[in-house]
N, C-alpha and C positions, 0 to 999 in steps of 0.2 A: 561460224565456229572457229574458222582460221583467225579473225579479227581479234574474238574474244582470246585466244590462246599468245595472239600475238600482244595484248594490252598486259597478260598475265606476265607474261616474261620481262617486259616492257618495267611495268613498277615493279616487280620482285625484285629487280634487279637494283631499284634505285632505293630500296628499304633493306636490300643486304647491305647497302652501300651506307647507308644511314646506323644502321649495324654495326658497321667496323669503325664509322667514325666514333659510336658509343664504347665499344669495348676500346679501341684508340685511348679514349682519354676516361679509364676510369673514376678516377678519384673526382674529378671535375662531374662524370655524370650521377655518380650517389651525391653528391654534396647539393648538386640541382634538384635531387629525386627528394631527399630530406623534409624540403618542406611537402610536398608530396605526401610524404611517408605518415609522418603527427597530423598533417591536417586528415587525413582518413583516417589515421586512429583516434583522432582526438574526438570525429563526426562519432565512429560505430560506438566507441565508450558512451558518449554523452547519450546516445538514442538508448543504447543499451539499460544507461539508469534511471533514462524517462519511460523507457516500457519497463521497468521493474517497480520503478512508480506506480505506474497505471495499475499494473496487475494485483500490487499489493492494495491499494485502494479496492479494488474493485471483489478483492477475494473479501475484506476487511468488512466492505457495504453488505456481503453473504451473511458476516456475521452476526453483525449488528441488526439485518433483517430489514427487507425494502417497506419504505412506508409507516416505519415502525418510533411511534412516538413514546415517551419514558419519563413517569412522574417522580422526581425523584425526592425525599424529604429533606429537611434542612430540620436540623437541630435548635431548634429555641425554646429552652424554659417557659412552659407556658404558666400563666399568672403572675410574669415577672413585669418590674415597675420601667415605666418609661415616663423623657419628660417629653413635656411639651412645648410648642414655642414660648411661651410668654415663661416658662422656667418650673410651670408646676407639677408635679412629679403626675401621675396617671398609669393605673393597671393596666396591663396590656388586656383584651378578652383573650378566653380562653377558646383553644382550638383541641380538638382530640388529635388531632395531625391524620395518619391516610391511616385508614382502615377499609375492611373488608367489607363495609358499608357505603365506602364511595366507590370499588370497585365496580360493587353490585347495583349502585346506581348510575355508573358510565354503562356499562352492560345494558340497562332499560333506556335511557334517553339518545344515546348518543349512535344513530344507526348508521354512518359508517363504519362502526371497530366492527372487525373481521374476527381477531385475535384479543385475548384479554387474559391475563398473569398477572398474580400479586408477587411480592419475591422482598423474603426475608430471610436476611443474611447472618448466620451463627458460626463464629471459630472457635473449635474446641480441637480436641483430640480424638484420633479414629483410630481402634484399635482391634487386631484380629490374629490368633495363635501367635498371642507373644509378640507380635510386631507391635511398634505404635510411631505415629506417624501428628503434625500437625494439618488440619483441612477446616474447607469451611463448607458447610452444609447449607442448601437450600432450599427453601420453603417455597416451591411453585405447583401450578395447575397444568394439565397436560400439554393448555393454550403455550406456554412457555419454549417447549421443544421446536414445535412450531413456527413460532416467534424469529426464532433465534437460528432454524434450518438446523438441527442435530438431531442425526438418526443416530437410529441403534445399531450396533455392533450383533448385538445379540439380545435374548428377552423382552421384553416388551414393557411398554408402559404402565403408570397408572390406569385400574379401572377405574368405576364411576363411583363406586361401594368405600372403595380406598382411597378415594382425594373424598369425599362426602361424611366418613366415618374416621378422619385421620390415621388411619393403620399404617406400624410404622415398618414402612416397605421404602424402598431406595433406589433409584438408578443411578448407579457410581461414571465417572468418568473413565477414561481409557490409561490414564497414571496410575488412578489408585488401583486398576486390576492389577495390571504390569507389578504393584509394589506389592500386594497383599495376596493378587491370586494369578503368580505368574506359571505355575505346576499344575491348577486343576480350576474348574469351570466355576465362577463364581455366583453363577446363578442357584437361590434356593439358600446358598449358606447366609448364616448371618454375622453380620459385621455389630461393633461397638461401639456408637459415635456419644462423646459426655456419658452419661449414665443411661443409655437407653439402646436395648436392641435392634437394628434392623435387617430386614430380610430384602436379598438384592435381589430383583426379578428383573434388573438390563443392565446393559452395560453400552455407554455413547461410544459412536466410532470414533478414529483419534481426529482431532485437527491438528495441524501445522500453519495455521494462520496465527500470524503475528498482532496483534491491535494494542501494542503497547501505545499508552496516552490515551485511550478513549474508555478506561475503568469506571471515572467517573460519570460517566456517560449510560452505564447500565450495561456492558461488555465485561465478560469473566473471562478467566482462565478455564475452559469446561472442561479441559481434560484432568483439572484435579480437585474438583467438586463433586458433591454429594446431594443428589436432588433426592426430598421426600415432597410430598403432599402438603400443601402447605397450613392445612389445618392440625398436620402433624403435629409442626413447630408449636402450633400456638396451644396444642393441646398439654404436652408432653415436654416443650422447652420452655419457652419463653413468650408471656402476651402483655405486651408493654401497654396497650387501653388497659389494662389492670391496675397499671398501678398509677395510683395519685401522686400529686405534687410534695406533699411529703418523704413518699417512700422514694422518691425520684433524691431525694440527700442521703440516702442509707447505702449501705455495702454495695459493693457490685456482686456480690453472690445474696442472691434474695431469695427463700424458700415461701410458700405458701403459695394458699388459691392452686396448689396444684403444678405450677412450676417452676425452675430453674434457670436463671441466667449464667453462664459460663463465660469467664474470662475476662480480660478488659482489667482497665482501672475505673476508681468511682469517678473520673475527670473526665474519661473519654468515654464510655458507654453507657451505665443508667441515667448518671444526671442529666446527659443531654437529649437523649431519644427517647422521647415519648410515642412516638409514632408507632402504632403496631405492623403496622408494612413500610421495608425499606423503600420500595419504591413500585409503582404498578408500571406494565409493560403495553401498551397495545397496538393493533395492527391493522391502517385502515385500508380502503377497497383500492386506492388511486393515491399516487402521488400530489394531482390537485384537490385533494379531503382533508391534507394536513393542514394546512393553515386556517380553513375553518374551524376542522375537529379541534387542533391548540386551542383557538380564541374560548371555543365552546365550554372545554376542558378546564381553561384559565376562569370563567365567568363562574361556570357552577363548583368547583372547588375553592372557591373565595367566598361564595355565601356558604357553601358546607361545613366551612371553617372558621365562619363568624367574622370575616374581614382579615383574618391572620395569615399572611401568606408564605407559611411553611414548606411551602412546597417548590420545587424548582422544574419547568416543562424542556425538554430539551428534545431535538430531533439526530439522533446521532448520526443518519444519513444525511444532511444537510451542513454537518461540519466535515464529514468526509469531503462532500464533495465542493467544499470550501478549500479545505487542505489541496484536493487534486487539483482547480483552479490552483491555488501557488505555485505548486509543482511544476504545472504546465507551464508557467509563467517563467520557471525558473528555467526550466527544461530549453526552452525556446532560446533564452539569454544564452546558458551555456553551449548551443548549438548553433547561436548565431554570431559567438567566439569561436568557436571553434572550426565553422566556417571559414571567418578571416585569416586563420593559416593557411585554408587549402588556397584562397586568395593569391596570399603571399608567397605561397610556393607555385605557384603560375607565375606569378610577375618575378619570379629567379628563374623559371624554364625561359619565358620570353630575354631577361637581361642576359641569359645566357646563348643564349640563339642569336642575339644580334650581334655578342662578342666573335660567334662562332663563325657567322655571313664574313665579318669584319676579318677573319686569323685565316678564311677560306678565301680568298677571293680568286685570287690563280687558279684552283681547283675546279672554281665554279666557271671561270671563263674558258677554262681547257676540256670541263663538259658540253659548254656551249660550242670551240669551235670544234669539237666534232661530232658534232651532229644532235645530243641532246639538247630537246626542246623546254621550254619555260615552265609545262608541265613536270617534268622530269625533276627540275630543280625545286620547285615550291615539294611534288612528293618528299623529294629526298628531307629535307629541313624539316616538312611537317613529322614524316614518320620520326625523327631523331626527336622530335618534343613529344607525341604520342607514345612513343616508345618508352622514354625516360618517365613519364606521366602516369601509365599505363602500369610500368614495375614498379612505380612508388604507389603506385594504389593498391598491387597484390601484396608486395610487404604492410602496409598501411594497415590491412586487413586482418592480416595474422597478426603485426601489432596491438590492434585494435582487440580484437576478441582476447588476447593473452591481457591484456589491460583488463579488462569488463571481468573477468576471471578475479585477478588479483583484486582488486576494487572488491568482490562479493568473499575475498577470504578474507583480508586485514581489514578493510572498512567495516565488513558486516551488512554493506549495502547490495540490497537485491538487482541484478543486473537480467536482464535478457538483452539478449544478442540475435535479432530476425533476421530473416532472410531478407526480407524490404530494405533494413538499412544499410548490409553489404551491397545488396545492386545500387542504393542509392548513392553511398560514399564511392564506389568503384567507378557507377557512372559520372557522377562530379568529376572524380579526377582524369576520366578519358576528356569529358569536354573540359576541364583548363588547358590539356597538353593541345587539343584542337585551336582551342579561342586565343590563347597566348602563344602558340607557337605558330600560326597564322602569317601571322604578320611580318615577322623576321622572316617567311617561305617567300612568300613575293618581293619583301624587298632583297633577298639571293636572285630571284628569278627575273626581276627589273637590272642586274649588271649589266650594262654591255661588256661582248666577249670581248673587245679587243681594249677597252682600256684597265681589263680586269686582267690581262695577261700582260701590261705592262707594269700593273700595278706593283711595289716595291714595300 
């Protein structure tokens, strides 16, 4: 016990010492800490907007729904002319493009889909006590919610009666309550969307997940959509397998057979989408099913469609986790830059340490000749690099996270700031003031005394 109390007094003593040489020479020890200081901010930032990365990918794959493959259409004129190699002009065959007849036949052949949604997309106008508002309404099956992971806030779904019989009932998003029924419960009242009444029986909880770039992918905005039934739509709005090639040149407000197309010009909406569903949604058992289920998906929608391939398959978890690889890629770089300052600010503790042996040497022989051992000296010099190393990692820190801060207010970039990466930038910078200040402590504690106190 005496030993240990005696080693205690022993180094404290040569670490206050190392102490007063630090406060001694201010300006010389922040200007050594400096590089210190950015390389540990520059670490916690960079980790900070590689886990904002992550997180946001990974909230974004909730979205979009694991497993979940999405047939999406592609607009072409069907019975338009094409040539051929040799120059002569040739009919394209004709495709009905996706309907609710290839849905129902992925449904019977294809036994991994778990989950299955048609979904067709309508902009009009939604309108309720005088308010009116632009939205777009869509046409799915309960598989859909599912699909896509969105519960209800309140009310409940589609029944079986009601997506089977088109009845026009609605589950609105979490905006349009907020804008239309932000005073009283929206369930039961009915709302105005185009020319047709519906009755809201849910309302989705809100998301704050961001997925902008991945729209065309089969990803919405759900907090300001309008789901009905999707046989709704085709009963009550719009059934584009209705109408022929002809009428596909006419107005874009088309009346007969029962329903209504809203909005659009004739350039962008009837003349090119024939397809009576924008796109089907499904949901298979295992991540290794998709690349069968596609091929399978690709084979028989290509004879369903007479060879016309209208259709576009796309896996929007698979370009997620394509973008997150980059990310990672990217991440890595900018933290194996940022790195090389904490580097660099080691090899200015060490060039400074050896200035310091060199501006100290009388001091250091006049510890030796009385009485302090080799030990005593390599402490002193290492504590004065750890020390300086040490408070450029605590600043570095606070740095660092006030960084990661401003980055998620002016950039817009999502930053987390963990607990792993503060002990990890903290730790780095304890071990450079160890590893580089090392070596300037023994060559102090290599002087001999006596030509270090004649030293001039």
């Amino acid at each position: 016990m005496f030993q240990i109390d005696r080693l205690y007094r022993r180094y404290s003593h040569d670490i206050t010492i190392a102490l007063e040489a630090i406060m001694a020479n201010k300006l010389k020890s922040v200007l050594t800490a400096l590089g210190i200081i950015f390389g540990v901010a520059a670490v916690i930032s960079m980790l900070a907007i590689g886990n904002g990365a992550q997180q946001e990918i990974l909230e974004q794959m909730k979205m979009v729904g694991v497993n979940n493959i999405i047939v999406n259409s592609i607009f072409e004129a069907p019975d338009s002319q094409s040539e051929s190699e040799n120059g002569n002009k040739q009919k394209q065959k004709f495709s009905p493009g996706l309907t609710l007849s290839d849905l129902e036949a992925i449904q019977q052949v294809v036994p991994s889909v778990v989950h299955i949604s048609p979904e067709i997309n309508l902009n009009s106008y939604i309108q309720y006590n005088g308010l009116r508002m632009q939205a777009k309404i869509l046409g799915v099956t309960n598989d859909y919610f599912a699909l896509f992971n969105l519960p209800l806030d309140e009310g409940t779904y589609f029944n079986a009666n009601q997506e089977e019989h088109g009845i026009p009932v609605c589950v609105i998003g979490a905006n349009i309550k907020t804008k239309f029924f932000s005073t009283e419960n929206p369930i039961g009242k009915y709302i105005k969307f185009g020319n047709v009444w519906l009755k809201v029986i849910g309302v989705l909880a809100k998301s704050d997940i961001k997925v902008t770039g991945f729209e065309n992918s089969g990803i919405n905005v759900y907090n300001d959509n309008i789901y009905v039934p999707a046989k709704n739509i085709l009963l009550r709005y719009q059934n584009r397998a209705l109408v022929n090639s002809k009428k596909l040149n006419q107005s874009n407000t088309i009346r007969g057979f029962g329903f209504i197309i809203f909005g659009g010009s004739t350039e962008t909406q009837a003349p090119k989408n024939y397809h009576q569903l924008d796109r089907i949604i499904l949901q298979v058992k295992g991540t290794e099913d998709i690349a069968s289920t596609s091929e399978i998906l690709s084979r028989m929608l290509l004879r369903r469609h007479s060879g016309v391939k209208d259709y576009e398959i796309t896996v929007p978890e698979l370009l997620l986790k394509q973008q997150q690889r980059t990310k990672d890629i990217f991440n890595i770089v900018l933290g194996a830059i940022a790195s090389i300052s904490l580097i660099v600010g080691g090899i200015g503790i060490m060039n400074i340490m050896f200035a310091s042996v060199m501006e100290r040497i009388k001091e250091i022989g006049t510890r030796l000749a009385i009485g302090a051992k080799k030990a005593d000296i390599v402490a002193q010099f290492l504590s004065e690099a750890v020390l300086i190393s040490v408070t450029g990692g605590l600043i570095g820190v606070i740095v660092g996270v006030i960084l990661s801060k401003l980055i998620t207010h002016f950039a817009g970039i999502l930053t987390i700031v963990s607990f792993s990466s503060i002990i990890i930038a903290f730790g780095v910078s304890a071990a450079v003031g160890v590893i580089f200040g090392l070596s300037p402590a023994k060559r102090a504690a290599e002087k001999d005394p006596i030509e270090s106190l004649r030293y001039e």
